[in-house]
C-alpha positions as CSV (number, residue, x, y, z in Angstrom):
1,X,0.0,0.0,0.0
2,X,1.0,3.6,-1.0
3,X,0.6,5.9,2.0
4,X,1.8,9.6,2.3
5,X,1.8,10.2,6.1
6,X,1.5,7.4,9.5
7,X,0.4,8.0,12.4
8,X,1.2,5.4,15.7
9,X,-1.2,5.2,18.1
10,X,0.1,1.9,19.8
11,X,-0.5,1.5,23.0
12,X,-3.3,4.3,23.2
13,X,-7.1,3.2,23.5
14,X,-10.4,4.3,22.3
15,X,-10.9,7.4,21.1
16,X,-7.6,8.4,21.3
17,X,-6.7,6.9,18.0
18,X,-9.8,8.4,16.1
19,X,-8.6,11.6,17.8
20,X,-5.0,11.3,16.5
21,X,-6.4,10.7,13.7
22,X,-9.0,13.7,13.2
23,X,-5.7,15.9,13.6
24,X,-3.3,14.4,11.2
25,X,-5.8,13.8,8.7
26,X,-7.0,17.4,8.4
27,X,-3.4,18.4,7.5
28,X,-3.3,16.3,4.7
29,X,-4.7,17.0,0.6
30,X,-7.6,15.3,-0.7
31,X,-6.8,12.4,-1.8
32,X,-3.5,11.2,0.0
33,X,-3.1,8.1,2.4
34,X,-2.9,7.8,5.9
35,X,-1.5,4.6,7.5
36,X,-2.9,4.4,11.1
37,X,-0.8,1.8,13.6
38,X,-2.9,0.9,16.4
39,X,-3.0,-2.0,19.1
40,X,-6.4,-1.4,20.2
41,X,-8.8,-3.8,18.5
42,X,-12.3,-1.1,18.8
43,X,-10.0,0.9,15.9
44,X,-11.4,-2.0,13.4
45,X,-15.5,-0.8,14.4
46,X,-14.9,2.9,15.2
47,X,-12.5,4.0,12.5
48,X,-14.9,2.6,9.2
49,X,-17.7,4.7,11.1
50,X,-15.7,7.4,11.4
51,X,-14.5,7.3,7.9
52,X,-18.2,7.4,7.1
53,X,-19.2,9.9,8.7
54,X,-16.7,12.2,7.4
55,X,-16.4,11.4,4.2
56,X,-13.2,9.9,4.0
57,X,-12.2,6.0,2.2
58,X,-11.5,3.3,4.7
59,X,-9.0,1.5,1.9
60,X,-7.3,-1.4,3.1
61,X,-7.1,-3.1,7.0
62,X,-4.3,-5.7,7.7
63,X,-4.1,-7.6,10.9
64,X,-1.1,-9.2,12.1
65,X,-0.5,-10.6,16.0
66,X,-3.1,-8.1,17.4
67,X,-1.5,-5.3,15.7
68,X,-3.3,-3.1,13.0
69,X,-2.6,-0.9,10.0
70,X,-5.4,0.8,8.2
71,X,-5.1,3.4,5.5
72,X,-7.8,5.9,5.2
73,X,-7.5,8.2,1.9
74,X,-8.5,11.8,2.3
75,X,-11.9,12.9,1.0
76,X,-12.7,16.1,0.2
């Protein structure tokens, strides 16, 4: 996966990653990727929702030894 910018939220728990990720995201152009790291499984159910409801592209999650990366591309 292509990504522009990542963010690591490992060892942080809900909504702290979704908040990291509201920051970093808003500095970034339409369209680019953000890689999230995260070891707090409620990222896989709160981060699609979140994508959703701000129009922004859940692309891609990959789970490996309860560790996730998800790439979200920038919406407009």
């Amino acid at each position: 996966m292509i990504f522009e910018q990542t963010i690591d939220t490992y060892g942080l728990m809900c909504p702290v990653p979704i908040i990291r990720t509201a920051e970093k995201i808003k500095d970034m152009a339409a369209g680019e990727v953000l890689e999230i790291l995260a070891d707090d499984e409620q990222i896989l159910e709160d981060l699609p929702a979140w994508c959703k409801s701000n129009g922004h592209a859940l692309l891609d999650s990959v789970i490996q030894n309860n560790e996730y990366k998800l790439y979200v591309r920038k919406g407009r």
